[in-house]
N, C-alpha and C positions, 0 to 999 in steps of 0.2 A: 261344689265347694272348691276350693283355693287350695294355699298349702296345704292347708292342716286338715283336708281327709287324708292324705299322705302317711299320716303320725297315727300308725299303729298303737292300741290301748292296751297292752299288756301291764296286768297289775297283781299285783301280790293278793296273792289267794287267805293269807291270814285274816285281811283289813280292805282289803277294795274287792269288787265286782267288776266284769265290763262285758261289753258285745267283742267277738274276735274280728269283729270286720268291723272298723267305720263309716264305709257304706251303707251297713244296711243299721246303722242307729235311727232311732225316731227324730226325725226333723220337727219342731215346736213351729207354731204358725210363725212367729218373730222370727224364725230361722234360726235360732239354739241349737243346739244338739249335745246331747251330755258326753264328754271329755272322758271325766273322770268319778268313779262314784266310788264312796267308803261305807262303811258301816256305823261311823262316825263324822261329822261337824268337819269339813275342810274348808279351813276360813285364812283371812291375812294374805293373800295372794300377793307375789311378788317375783319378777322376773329376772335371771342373771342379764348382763350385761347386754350380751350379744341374743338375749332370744332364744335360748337352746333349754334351757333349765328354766321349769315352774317351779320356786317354793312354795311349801304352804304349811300349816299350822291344823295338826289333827292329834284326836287322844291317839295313847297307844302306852295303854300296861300301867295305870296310874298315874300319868300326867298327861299336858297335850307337848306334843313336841314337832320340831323341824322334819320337814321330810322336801326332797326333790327328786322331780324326775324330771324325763327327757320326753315324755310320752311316748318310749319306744320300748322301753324297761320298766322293771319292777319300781315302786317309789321308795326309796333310800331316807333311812331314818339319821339324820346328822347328829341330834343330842340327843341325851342319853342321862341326866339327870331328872331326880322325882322334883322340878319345880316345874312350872307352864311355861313354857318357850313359846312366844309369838316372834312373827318376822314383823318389821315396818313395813312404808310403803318404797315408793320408787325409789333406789337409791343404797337400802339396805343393803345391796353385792354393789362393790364398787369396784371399775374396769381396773382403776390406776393402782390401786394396792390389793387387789383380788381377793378383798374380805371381806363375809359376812356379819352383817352385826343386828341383834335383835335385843328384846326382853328376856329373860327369865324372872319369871313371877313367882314365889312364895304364897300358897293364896291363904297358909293360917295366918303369917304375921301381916301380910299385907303390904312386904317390901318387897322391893326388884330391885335387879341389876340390869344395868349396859355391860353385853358382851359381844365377841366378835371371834368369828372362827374364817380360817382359810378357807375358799372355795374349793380346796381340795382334801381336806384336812379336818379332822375334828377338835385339834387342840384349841381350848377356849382362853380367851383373855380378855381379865376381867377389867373394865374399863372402869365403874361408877360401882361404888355397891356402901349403900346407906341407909337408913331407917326410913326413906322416902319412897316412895310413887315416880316411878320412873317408866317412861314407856315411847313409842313410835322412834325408834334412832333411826339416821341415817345421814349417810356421807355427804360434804360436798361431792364437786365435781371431779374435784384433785385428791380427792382420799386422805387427805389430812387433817381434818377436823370432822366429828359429828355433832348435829344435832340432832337436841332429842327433848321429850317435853317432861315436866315433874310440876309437882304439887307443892312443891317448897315453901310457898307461900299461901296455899289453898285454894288456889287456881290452879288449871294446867297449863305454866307459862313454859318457854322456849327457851332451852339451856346450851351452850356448847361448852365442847371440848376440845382440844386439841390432839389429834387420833397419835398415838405411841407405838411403837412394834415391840418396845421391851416387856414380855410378859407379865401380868396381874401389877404392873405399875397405875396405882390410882393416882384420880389426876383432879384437880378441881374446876369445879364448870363455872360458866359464867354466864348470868342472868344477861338473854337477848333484850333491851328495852327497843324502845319505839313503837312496839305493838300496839294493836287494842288490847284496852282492859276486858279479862273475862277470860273463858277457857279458850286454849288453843291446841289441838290436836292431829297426826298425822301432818307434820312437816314434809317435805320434798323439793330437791332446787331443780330446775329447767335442766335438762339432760345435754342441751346444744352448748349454754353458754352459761351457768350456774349465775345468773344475774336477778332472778324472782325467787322466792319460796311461797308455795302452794302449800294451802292447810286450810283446814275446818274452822271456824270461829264461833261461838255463841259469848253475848254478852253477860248476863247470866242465867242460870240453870235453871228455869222456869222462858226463856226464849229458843226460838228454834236455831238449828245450826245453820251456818253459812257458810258456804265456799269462796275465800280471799284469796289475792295474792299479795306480795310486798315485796322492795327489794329486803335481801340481806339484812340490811339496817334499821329496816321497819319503816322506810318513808314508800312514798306511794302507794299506798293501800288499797285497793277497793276489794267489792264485793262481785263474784261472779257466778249469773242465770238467775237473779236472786226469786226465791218465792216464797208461799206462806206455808212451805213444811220444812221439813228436816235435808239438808242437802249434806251428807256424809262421805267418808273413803274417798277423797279427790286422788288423782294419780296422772302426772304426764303422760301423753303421747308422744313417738317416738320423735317429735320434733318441740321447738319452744312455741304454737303455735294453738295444742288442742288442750283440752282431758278431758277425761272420763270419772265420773262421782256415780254415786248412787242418788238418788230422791224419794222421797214419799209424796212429792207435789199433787201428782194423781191421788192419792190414797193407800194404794202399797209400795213398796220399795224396786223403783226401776232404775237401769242406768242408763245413764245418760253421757252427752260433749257437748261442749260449748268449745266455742272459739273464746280466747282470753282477750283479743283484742277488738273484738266488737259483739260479745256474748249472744253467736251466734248460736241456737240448740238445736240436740239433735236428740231425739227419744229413740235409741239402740235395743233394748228390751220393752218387750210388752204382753204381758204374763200375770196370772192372780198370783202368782206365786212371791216371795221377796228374793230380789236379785242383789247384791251388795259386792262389796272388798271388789272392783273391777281393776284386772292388770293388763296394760294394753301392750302387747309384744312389743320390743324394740326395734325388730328387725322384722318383724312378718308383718303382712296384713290383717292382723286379726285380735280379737280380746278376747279374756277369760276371766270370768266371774261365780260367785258362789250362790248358789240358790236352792230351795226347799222343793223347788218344781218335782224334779222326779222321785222325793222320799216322804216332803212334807213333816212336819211335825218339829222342825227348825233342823232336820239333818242336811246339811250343807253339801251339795255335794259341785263339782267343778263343770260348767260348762265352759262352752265354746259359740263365738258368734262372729260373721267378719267385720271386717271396720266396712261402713257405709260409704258412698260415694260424697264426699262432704263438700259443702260449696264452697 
């Protein structure tokens, strides 16, 4: 292995398990090897800036909440309210203003919020909070605006805002047109030059999803690796040039890269198990994804796999 035998697995004995050595973890034919294991569903994977810190999205004591580690330390629980805290995809920690921003879900009335906490810090601010379906935020490049998707209209279209530092100042968002019609989920802008945004697309709810990208403004559209299952969870690579998605193209849920500019693929897992939410480090050679493999029965837990040699 590369870096990341390196990254000692020490985990919080209340809610994770692990091996003391990463060496001697069970290597998976695909070349996996389990990272991080809980007792519970670790889903929403999502990486700080620089590569040092994995978020991710797991229960703990009546809701599901934020938690990060470094793979060297225990996993650090950041929220602390009884609503469901998911992270977005890439983008969520953003270098330029060193905030985190996610959902907090409600799941009796079935409202959320856009909030955002300090990467160092847990005080929250509340950015969107309305009788709607709010969910995947995340920054431009410049940390001044998020977007994020809602149901406003009964679709999940693509909304921004324009990002504030003045605490629980709400702010009104503004409907992104140009899109395809239908749902749109899991937004994310290119990490080099925030000139695309990658997202999921399904026309409607009775067709499969699709991995698009578009500029900003919703022109130049297409569809990317396209096939006849479900292409979910897209997420840049640490340049404007790859990502990594989940698929069901086979039959169960693997992940995958395509190049964006000549859709070239690359089958990175290969496993009966369902592999999804994939976060491809920014800074190291390597990705991390959630999967049923070593618990089964949808308990998620976090592996590890390196980036391939890509042509």
């Amino acid at each position: 292995m590369k870096k990341l035998t390196i990254a000692a697995i020490l985990l919080s004995a209340f809610l994770f398990t692990s091996c003391n050595d990463p060496e001697d973890e069970y290597i998976w034919p695909d070349g996996s090897f389990l990272w991080l294991a809980g007792v519970y569903a670790d889903t929403a994977l999502s990486w700080s800036p620089y590569g040092d810190v994995l978020f991710f999205s797991a229960y703990s004591t009546g809701a599901t909440r934020l938690f990060g580690t470094d793979g060297l330390s225990s996993p650090a629980e950041r929220t602390f309210t009884s609503m469901d805290e998911f992270m977005g995809p890439l983008g969520a920690w953003n270098a330029e203003n060193g905030r985190i921003v996610y959902t907090a879900l409600n799941a009796d009335s079935m409202r959320s919020q856009i909030r955002s906490i300090a990467g160092n810090d847990t005080y929250v601010t509340v950015h969107i909070q309305d009788s709607l379906l709010n969910a995947f935020p995340t920054y431009n490049i410049n940390g001044d605006s998020i977007l994020y998707c809602s149901k406003a209209t009964g679709d999940w279209r693509l909304y921004q805002i324009h990002h504030t530092y003045t605490p629980d100042t709400l702010e009104t968002p503004v409907l992104q047109t140009g899109f395809p019609e239908g749902d749109i989920l899991r937004p994310s802008y290119n990490p080099e030059s925030g000139t695309w945004v990658l997202f999921q697309h399904r026309a409607t709810s009775s067709d499969d999803w699709d991995i698009m990208i578009a500029r900003p403004d919703g022109s130049e559209q297409r569809v990317l690796a396209q096939s006849s299952g479900h292409d979910i969870h897209p997420t840049w690579g640490p340049n404007d040039e790859w990502i990594a998605f989940s698929s069901d193209r086979t039959g169960n849920y693997e992940i995958y890269l395509t190049d964006v500019n000549n859709d070239s693929l690359v089958q990175l897992t290969n496993d009966p198990a369902m592999d999804q939410y994939p976060a491809w480090n920014p800074r190291n050679n390597w990705i991390a994804f959630s999967s049923d493999r070593a618990s089964g029965t949808w308990n998620m837990d976090i592996f590890a796999i390196e980036e391939p040699d890509l042509p």
